[in-house]
N, C-alpha and C positions, 0 to 999 in steps of 0.2 A: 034428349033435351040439350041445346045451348047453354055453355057458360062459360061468363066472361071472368078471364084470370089475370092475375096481375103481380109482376115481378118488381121487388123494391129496393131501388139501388144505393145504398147510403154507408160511410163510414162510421165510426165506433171506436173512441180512444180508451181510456182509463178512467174517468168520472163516470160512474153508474146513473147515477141521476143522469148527467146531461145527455149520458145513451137513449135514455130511457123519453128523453122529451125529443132527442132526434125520431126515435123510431114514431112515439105520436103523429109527432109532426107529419113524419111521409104517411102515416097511415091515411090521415085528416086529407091529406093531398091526396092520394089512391080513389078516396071514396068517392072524389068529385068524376071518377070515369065508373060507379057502380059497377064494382065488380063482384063476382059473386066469390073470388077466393084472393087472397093477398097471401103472399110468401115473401117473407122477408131474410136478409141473410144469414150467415152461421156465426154464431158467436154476440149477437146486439147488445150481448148486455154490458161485454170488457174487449178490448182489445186481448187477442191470446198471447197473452205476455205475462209471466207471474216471477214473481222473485223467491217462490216456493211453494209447497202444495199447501199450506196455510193460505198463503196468499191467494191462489187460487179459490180455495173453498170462501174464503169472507170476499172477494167480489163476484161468486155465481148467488145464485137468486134461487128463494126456496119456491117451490110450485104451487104454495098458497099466499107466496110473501107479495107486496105491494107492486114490484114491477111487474110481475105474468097478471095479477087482478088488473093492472093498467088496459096492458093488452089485450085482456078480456072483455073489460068494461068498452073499451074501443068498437070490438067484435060484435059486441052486443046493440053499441050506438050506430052501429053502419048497417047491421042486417045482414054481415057476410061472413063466412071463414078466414081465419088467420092462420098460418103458420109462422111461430116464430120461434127460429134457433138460440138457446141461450147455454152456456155453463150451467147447472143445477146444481143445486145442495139436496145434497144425499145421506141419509144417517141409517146405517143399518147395524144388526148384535154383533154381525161378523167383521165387519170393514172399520164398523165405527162412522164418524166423517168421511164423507169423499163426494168427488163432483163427477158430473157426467157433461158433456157433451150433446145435447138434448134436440132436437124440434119439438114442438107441439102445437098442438092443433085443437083453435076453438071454434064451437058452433056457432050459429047467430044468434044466442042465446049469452056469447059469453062462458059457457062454459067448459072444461075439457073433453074433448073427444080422446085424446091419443098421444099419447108420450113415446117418440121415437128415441132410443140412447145409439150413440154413433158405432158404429161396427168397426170402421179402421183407424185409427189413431194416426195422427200423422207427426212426426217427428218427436221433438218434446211434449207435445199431446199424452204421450205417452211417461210420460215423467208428472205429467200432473192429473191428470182424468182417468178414469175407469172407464173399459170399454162394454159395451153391451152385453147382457148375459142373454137374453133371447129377442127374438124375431122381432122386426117393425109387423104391426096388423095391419089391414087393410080394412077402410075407414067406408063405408056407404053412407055418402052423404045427398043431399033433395038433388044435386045434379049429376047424380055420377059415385067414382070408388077411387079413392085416391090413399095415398101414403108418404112417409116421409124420406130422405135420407140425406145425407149432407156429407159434402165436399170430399175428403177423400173415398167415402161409400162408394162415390161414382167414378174413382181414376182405377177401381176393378171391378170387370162383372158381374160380381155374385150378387152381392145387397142390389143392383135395382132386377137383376133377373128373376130374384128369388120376388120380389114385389109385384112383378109385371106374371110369373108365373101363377101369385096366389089370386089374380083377376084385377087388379090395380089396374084402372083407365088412366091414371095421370101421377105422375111422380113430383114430388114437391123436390127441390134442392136447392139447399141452405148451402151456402160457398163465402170464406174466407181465404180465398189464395190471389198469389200475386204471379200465374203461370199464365200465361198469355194459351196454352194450350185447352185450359181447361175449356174457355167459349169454342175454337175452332174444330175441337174433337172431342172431350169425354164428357161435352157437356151433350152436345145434338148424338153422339152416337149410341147414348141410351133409350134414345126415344126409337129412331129407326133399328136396332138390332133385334127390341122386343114387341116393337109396333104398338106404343105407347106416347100419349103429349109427355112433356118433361117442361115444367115451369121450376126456373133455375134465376135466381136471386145474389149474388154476387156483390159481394164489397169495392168500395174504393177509397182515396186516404190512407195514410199510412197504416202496417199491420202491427207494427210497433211503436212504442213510445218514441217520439219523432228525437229526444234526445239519444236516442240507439240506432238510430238509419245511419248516420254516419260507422260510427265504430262497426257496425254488422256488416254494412256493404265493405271494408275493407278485413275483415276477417274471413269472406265469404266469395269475394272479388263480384259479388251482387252489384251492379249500378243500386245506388238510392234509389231510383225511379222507379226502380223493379219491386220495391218491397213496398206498393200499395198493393190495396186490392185492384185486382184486375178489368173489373168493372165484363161488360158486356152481358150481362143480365138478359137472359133470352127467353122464349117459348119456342117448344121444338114441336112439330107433326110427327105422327107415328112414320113416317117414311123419311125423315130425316131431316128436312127441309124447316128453315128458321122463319117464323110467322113475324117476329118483331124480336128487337136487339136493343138495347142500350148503346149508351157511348163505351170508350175503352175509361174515358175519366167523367170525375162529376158526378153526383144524386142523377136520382132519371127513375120514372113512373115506367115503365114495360107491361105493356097492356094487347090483349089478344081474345077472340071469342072463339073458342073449338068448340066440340062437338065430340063430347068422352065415347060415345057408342064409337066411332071409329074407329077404337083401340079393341075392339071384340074382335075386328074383321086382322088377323091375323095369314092372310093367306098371299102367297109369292106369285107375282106373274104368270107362270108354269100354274098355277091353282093349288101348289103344296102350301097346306097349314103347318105353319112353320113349328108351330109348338105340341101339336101331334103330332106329327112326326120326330120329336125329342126322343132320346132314349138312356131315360133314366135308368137304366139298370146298367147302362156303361158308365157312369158318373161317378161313381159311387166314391173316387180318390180323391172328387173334391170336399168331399165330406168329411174327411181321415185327418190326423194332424199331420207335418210333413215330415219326410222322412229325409234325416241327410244322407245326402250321396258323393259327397266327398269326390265329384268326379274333376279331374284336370281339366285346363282351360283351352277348347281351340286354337286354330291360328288368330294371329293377330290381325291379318287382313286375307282376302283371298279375292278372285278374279271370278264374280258370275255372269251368266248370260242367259236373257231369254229372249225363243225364236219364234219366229214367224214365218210360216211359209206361203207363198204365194196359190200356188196349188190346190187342192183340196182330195180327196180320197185317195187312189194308189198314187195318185202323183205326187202326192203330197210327200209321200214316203223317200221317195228318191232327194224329193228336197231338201229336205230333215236332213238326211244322211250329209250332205254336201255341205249344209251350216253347221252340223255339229264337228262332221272335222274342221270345219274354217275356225271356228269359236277356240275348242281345243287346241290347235295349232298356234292360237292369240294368246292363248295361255287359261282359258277359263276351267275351274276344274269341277263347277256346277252351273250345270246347262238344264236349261228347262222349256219344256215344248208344250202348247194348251194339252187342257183334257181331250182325248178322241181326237186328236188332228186329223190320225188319217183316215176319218170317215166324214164325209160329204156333211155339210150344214140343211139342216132341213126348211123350212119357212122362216120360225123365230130366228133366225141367221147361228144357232148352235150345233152342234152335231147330231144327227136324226139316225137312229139305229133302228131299222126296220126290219132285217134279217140280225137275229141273237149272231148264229152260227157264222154268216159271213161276215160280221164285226169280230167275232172271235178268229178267225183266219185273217182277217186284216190286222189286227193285233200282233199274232206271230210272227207276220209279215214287216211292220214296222219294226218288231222289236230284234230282231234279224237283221235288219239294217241298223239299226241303230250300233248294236253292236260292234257290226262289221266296217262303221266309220270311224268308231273306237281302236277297233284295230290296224286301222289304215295310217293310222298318226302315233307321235307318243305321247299317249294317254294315261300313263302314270297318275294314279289317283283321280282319275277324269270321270266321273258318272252324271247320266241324265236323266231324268225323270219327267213324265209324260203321264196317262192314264191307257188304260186297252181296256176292251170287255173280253173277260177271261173268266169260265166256270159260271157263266149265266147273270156275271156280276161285274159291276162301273171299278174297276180297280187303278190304283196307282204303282207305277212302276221305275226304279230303279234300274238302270240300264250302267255296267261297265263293260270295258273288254272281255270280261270272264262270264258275263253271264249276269242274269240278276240278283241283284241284290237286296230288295226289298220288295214285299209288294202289299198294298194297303187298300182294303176293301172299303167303298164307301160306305159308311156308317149309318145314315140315314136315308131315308126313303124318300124321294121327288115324284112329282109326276112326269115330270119330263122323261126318265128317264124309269117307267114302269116297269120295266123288264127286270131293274137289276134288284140282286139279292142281297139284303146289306151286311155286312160283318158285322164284327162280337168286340174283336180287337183294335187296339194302336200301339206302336213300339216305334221305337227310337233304335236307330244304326249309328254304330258310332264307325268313322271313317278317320283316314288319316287327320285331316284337318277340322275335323268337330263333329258333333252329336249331332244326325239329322232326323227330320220325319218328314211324314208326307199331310199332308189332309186334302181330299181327293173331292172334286165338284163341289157341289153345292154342302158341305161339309164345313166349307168355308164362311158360311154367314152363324156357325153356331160358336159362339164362346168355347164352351165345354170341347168342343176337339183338339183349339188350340191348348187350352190350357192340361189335359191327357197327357200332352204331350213334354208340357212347361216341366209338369212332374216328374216327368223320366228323365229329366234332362236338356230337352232340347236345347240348341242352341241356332241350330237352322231350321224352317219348313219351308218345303216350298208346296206350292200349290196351284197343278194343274186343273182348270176351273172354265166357268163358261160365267163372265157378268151376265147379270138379269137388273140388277135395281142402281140406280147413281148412288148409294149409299156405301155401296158394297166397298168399290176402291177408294172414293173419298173419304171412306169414315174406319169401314169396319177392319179392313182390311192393315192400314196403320194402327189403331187402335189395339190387335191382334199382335202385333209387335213389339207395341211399345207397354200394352200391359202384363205381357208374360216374357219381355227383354227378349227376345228371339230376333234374328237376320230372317226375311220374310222372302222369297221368290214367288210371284205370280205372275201365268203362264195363262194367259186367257184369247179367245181369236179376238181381233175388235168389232165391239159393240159401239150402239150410239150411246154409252152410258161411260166406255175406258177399253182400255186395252190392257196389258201386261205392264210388270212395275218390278223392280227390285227395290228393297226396302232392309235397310242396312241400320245399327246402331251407334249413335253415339260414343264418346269413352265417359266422358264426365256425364255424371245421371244425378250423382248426388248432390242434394240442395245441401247447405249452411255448411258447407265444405269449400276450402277451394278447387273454383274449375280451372283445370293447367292447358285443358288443348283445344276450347271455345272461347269465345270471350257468352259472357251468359248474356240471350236475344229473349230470355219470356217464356219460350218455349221449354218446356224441362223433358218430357220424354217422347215426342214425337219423334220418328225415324226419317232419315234421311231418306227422300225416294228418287228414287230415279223411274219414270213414266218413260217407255215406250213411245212411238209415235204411232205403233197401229200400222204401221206399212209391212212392208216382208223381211228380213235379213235377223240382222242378230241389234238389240241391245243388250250393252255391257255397262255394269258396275263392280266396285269393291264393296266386299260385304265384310264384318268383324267379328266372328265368332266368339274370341275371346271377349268381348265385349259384355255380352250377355250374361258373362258371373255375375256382374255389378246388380244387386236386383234391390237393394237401398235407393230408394228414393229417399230419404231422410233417415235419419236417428231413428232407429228402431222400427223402420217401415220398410219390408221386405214385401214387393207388389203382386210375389206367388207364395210364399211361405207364409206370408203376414195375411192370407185371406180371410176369411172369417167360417175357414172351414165349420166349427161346429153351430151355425150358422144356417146351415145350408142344406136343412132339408125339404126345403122346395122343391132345389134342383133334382136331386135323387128320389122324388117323389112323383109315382106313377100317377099323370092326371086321372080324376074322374072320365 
């Protein structure tokens, strides 16, 4: 069944009333393109700005009180679904008072369906709101199964995975930020990573009391212009692609007609079902609270490179060999080569394993060489990583002068690549210059392997890979970086969709902090990339290991410790 949804882009100061006649207003405006669901931003009812948690509590809104009945009665005069995020007043034996951070969701009847409470708390959020004690449900409504989450929910994977895992065709998302990142990446790469629409609603106007933009932007070294909302209020397709956008400034109607059964068909190019093939029973550490690990800080910068060889199967081998001493010699001390380079590309232009046994001999054969170019130069602390089929299985491998040093069996199971046998495990090596890991093929479009690895430590992955979808390096692939603070290498042949990419960190991450070595562009945690051009020889960048301790994005929001692990038993939860 068709249905037409609609994203509502409007600001929200400090007067509750005249919040309350704004959000009317764009509804009454919305209806005139009938739609059958409206989502409106995070926060409608106050600006998140409070002078104390009193304060906070006397301007959220009780869930029977007169502004949600407003939005109801709205609901009820237009014939559609509303979502709308407010502060809520909460009175429990234990807490007493307190507010939450809310969406909700009414039928066209006007009445509640679904009270979503927010899972990640974002900076002071945290100083005035209670976070979520359980799970958002998943809401079957006349066109479809939708759910809610709002704004920082969606700058980490858990909360919309765990949504899109329990059957959610379409993800509502409430946003309050003034990150210029959230529209270009963590807003579209929830829809394409779980193959779900994502209708995403987004503020603009100031986020604070406009007599505080001045004093905050110089406390913060923020432009003022930076602390509105960000506006670009979008609809996303299950493959990642934006149906309809907003401006970056300005009110703005965002209106789109999908088709929620699309989001059933979870299946990859290659024909692997991306979430049957999950394997909840390796997850399990996202579930756990964190464990400190008190581990010391990589280098401060270092020299990577990934190669391209022109060649293909034993020639390829000899190629390899020749750019990794040249790279090494340039000074690069992690080098990275696609998955399977030295076996022939089959039709889909990937690597086509036809003979097990003589991929496993071409393997030895590579990694032999590889070696012996490490030896050829001084390679002091120098290692590459590549992929081989070795023991009937897609593995990743570590290559130094002495031999190997890691190797990382792919984890999940593709059709492309039928033959191989998946592994149990992933672990982190730590090397002179920082903590690294691998995540091996198609490994790479699952959240849960980067983040495996977040927990150990990591502070680099690289990942030898074959693209299949434009999502993959546009979206998921930064995404993967910037939500688990990792330095990223990706080693792929070129597709008509990317090629290979280093993807390096930031220093400044922290928002309402001064930034000393950006000036701040909007952008908060997307990584610096450096694309490849897909030709043959070596791209080089700096990557910052050390970088990646910083894992605060604001006051009290740590983007891998601060998950919503207990939260999260979707993910470690064996489908039907």
């Amino acid at each position: 069944m068709k249905m037409r949804v609609a994203a509502l882009q409007f600001g929200a100061g400090t007067d509750v009333p005249t919040n309350l006649a704004t959000c009317l207003r764009m509804i009454d405006e919305a209806a005139r393109h009938q739609p059958d669901l409206m989502v409106l931003p995070e926060f409608s009812n106050h600006a998140s700005w409070y002078d104390n948690k009193q304060h906070c509590f006397d301007v959220s809104v009780p869930l029977g009180g007169p502004f949600l009945q407003a939005i109801g009665d709205r609901a009820r005069q237009h014939r559609c679904y509303i979502v709308v995020n407010v502060t809520l007043q909460r009175v429990s034996p234990e807490h007493g008072p307190y507010a939450t951070g809310s969406s909700v969701l009414f039928d066209r009847d006007g009445a509640v369906l679904s009270v979503s409470d927010k899972q990640v708390l974002m900076g002071h959020e945290n100083d005035f709101l209670e976070r979520a004690t359980a799970a958002t449900a998943i809401t079957a409504i006349d066109c479809g199964r939708v759910s809610l989450y709002a704004c920082m929910d969606g700058v980490i994977n858990e909360t919309p995975r765990g949504l899109a895992l329990g059957g959610a065709q379409v993800l509502c998302n409430s946003l309050n930020s003034f990150a210029l990142d959230e529209a270009n990446l963590h807003i579209p790469v929830r829809a394409a990573e779980n193959k779900v629409f994502v209708v995403a609603a987004e503020k603009v106007a100031p986020l604070i009391p406009e007599f505080l933009l001045e004093p905050v932007s110089k406390a913060t070294s923020i432009p003022a212009h930076f602390l509105h909302g960000a506006g670009e209020s979008q609809i996303v397709a299950p493959d990642g692609r934006v149906l309809a956008k907003g401006p970056r400034m300005g009110e703005a109607i965002v209106v789109a007609d999908i088709d929620p059964a699309q989001a059933d068909d979870k299946r990859r190019p290659d024909g692997t079902d991306i979430f049957a093939a999950r394997r909840p029973e390796l997850y399990g550490p996202l579930a756990r609270p964190p464990a400190t690990l008190g581990l010391a800080p990589g280098a401060s910068e270092l020299k990577a490179a990934v190669l391209q060889t022109r060649a293909e199967g034993d020639s390829a081998i000899a190629e390899a060999a020749d750019l990794v001493a040249q790279a090494a010699r340039a000074g690069a001390k992690l080098i990275a080569l696609p998955e399977l380079f030295h076996i022939a590309a089959g039709q889909a232009g990937g690597p086509r394993v036809n003979d097990v046994a003589a991929a496993e001999q071409a393997g030895a054969r590579a990694v032999t060489a590889l070696q012996a170019a490490l030896r050829g130069v001084d390679s002091d602390g120098v290692v590459v990583v590549t992929s081989v089929v070795r023991g009937g299985a897609h593995v990743g491998v570590m290559v130094s002068r002495d031999g190997v040093l890691l190797e990382q069996t792919q984890l999940h199971r593709v059709a492309r690549h039928a033959w191989g046998a998946p592994g149990d495990t992933s672990r982190v090596i730590q090397l002179p210059w920082a903590r690294v890991g691998i995540v091996v093929g198609d490994d790479a479009i699952y959240p849960e392997a980067f983040r495996l690895l977040a927990l150990q430590g990591a502070e680099v992955v690289v990942a030898p890979l074959h693209l299949q979808e434009a999502w993959e390096l546009a979206l998921g692939l930064p995404e993967r970086a910037a939500e688990n603070r990792i330095c990223l290498l990706v080693a792929s042949r070129p597709t008509p969709v990317g090629a290979s990419a280093v993807m390096t960190l930031h220093k400044d991450f922290t928002i309402m902090t001064p930034w000393e070595t950006r000036p701040f562009d909007g952008n908060i945690s997307t990584p610096i990339v450096t694309l490849a051009s897909g030709g043959p020889g070596a791209t080089t960048a700096a990557i910052h290991p050390a970088n990646a301790q910083n894992r605060f994005v604001s006051h009290r929001t740590d983007v891998v410790d601060g998950r919503p692990w207990h939260l999260a038993g979707a993910i470690v939860r064996t489908m039907p």
